[in-house]
Short mmCIF file of the C-alpha atoms (twelve columns), coordinates in Angstrom:
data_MODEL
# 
_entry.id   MODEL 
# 
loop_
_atom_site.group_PDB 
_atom_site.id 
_atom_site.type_symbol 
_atom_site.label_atom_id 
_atom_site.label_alt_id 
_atom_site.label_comp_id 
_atom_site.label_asym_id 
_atom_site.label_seq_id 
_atom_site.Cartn_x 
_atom_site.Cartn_y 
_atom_site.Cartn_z 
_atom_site.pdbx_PDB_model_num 
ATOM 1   C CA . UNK A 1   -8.739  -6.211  -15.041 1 
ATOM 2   C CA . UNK A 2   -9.082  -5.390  -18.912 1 
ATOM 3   C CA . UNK A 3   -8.880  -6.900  -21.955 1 
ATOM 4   C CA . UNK A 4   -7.563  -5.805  -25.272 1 
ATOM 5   C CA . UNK A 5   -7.726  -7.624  -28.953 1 
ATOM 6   C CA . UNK A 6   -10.002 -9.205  -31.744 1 
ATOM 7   C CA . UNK A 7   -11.392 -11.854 -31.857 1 
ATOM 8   C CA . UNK A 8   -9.184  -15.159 -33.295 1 
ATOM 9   C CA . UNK A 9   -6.394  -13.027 -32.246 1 
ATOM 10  C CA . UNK A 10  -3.591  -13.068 -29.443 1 
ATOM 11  C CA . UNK A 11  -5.287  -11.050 -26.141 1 
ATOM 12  C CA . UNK A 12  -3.804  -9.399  -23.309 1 
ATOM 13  C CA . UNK A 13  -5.279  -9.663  -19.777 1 
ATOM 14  C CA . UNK A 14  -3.795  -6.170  -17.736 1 
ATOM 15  C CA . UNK A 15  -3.566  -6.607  -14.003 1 
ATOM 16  C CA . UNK A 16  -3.488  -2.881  -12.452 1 
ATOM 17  C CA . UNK A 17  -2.188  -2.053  -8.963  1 
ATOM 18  C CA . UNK A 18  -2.546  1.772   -8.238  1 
ATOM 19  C CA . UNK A 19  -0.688  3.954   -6.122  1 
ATOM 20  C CA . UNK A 20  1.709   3.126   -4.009  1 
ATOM 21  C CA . UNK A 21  3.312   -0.483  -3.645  1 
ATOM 22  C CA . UNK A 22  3.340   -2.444  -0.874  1 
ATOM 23  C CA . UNK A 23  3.898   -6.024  -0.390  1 
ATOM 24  C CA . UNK A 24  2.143   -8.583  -0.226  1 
ATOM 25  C CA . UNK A 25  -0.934  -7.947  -1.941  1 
ATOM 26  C CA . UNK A 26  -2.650  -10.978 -2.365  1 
ATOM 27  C CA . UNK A 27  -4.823  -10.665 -5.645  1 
ATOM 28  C CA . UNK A 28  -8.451  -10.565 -4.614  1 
ATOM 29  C CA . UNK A 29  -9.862  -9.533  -8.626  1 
ATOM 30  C CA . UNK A 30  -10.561 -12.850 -10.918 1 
ATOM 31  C CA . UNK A 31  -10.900 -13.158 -14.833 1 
ATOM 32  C CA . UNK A 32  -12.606 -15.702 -16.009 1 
ATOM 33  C CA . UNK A 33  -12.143 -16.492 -19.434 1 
ATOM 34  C CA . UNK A 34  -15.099 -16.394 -21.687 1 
ATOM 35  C CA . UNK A 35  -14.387 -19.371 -23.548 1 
ATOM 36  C CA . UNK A 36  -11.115 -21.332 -23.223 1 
ATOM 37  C CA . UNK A 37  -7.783  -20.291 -23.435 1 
ATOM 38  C CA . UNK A 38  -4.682  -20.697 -23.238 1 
ATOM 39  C CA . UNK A 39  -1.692  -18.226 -21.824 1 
ATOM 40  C CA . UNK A 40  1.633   -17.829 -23.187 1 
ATOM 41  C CA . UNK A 41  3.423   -14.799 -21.638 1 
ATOM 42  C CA . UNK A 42  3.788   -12.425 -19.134 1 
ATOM 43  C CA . UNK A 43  4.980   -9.533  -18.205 1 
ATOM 44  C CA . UNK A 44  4.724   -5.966  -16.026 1 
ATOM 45  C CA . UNK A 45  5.704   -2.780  -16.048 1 
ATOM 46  C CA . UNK A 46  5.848   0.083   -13.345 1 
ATOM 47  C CA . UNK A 47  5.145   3.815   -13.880 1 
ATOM 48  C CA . UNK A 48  7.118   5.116   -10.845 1 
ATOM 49  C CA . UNK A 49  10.579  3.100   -10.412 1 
ATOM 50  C CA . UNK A 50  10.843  1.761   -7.259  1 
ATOM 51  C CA . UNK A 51  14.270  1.563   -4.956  1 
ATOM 52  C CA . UNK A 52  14.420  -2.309  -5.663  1 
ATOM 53  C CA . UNK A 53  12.737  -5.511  -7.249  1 
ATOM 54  C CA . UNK A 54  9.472   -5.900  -7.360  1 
ATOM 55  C CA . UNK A 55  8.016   -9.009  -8.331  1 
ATOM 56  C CA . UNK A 56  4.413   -10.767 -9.610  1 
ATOM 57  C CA . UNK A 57  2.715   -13.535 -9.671  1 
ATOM 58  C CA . UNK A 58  0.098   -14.959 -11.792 1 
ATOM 59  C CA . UNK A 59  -2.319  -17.538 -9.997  1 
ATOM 60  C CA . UNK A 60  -4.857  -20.141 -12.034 1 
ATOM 61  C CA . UNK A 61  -7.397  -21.350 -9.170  1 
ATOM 62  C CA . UNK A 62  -5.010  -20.214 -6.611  1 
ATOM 63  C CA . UNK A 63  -2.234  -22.115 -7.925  1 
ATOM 64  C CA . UNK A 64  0.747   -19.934 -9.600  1 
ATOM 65  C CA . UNK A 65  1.576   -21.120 -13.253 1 
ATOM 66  C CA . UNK A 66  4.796   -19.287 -13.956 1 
ATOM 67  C CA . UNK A 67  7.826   -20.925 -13.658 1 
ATOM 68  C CA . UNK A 68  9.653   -17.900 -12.571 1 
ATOM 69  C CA . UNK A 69  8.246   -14.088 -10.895 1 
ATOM 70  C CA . UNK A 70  8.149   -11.537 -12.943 1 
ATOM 71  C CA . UNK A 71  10.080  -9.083  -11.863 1 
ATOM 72  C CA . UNK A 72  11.187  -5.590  -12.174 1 
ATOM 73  C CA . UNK A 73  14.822  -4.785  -11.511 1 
ATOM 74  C CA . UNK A 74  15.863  -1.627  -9.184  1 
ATOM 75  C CA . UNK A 75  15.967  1.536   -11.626 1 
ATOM 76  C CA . UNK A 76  13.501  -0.385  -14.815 1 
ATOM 77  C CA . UNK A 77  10.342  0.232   -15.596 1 
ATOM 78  C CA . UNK A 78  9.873   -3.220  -17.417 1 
ATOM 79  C CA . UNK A 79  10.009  -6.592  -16.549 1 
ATOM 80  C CA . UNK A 80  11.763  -9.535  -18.655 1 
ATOM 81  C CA . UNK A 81  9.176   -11.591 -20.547 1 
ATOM 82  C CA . UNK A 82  8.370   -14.847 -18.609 1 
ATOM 83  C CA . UNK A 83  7.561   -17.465 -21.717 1 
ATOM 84  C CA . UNK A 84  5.561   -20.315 -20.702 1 
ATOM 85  C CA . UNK A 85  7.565   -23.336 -22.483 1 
ATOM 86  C CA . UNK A 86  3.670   -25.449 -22.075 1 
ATOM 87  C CA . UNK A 87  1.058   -23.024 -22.692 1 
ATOM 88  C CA . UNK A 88  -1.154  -22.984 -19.817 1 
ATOM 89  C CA . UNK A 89  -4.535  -23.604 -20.453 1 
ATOM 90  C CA . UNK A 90  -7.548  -22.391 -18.764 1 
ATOM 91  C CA . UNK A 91  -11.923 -23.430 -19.190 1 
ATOM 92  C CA . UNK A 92  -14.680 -21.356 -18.399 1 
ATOM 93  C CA . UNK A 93  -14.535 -22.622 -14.734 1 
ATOM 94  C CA . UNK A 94  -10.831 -21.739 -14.126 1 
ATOM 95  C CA . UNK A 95  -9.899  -18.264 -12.659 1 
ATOM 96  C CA . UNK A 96  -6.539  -16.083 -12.581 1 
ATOM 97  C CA . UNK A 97  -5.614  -14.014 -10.082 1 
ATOM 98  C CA . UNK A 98  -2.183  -11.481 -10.221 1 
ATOM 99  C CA . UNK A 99  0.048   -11.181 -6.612  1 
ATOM 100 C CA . UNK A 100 2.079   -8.643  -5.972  1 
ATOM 101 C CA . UNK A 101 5.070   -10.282 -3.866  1 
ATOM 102 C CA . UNK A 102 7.845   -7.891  -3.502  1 
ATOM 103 C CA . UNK A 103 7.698   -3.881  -3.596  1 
ATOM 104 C CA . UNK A 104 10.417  -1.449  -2.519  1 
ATOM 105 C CA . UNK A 105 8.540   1.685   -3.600  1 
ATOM 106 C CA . UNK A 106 7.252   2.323   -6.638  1 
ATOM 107 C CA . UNK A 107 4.059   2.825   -8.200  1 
ATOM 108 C CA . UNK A 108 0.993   2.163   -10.579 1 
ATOM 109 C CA . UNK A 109 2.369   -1.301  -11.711 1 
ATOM 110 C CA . UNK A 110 0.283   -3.082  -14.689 1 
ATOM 111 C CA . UNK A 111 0.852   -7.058  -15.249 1 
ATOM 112 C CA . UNK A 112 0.129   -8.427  -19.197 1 
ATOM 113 C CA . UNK A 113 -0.581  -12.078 -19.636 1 
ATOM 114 C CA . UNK A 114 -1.196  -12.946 -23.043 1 
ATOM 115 C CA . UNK A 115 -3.224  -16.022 -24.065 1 
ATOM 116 C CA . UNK A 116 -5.167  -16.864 -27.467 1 
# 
């Protein structure tokens, strides 16, 4: 898990899977924000296209907060954007946790979710 950005600014939180992918890989890694938050977008993308979809998913305490997988299409190496129409806020207590749910091949996948 990493973190890029300035303080007062829009962050990204990267979720990294190396290798090969194989599904399911239940996230085991959490982020805990350092001071409260709230996330806006996500995304992924993949560095070795796989055969077919592969999909994400972002957790909060276990719970998923996207209204959608994120998903990478069969011959892409990016997902779609998945906008969060309510921000999603998290405290100092919460945690996120990133899923991977569907692989057909591929590798080294990295999930963004931005927050401010």
């Amino acid at each position: 898990v990493g973190v890029a950005g300035g303080l007062g600014a829009t962050r990204v939180l990267t979720g990294n899977f190396s290798g090969s992918l194989a599904a399911p890989k239940v996230g085991t890694s959490r982020w805990y924000p350092p001071a409260s938050v709230s996330i806006s977008r996500v995304w992924a993308s993949i560095g070795e296209i796989a055969a077919g979809d592969t999909s994400f998913n972002v957790l909060k305490n276990g719970v998923s907060i996207l209204p959608s997988a994120v998903s990478i299409g069969s011959g892409d190496y990016r997902s779609y954007d998945v906008t969060l129409g309510t921000p999603v806020s998290l405290s100092t207590s919460d945690y996120l946790t990133v899923s991977l749910t569907v692989a057909n091949g591929g590798a080294n996948a990295v999930v963004f979710v931005e927050y401010a």
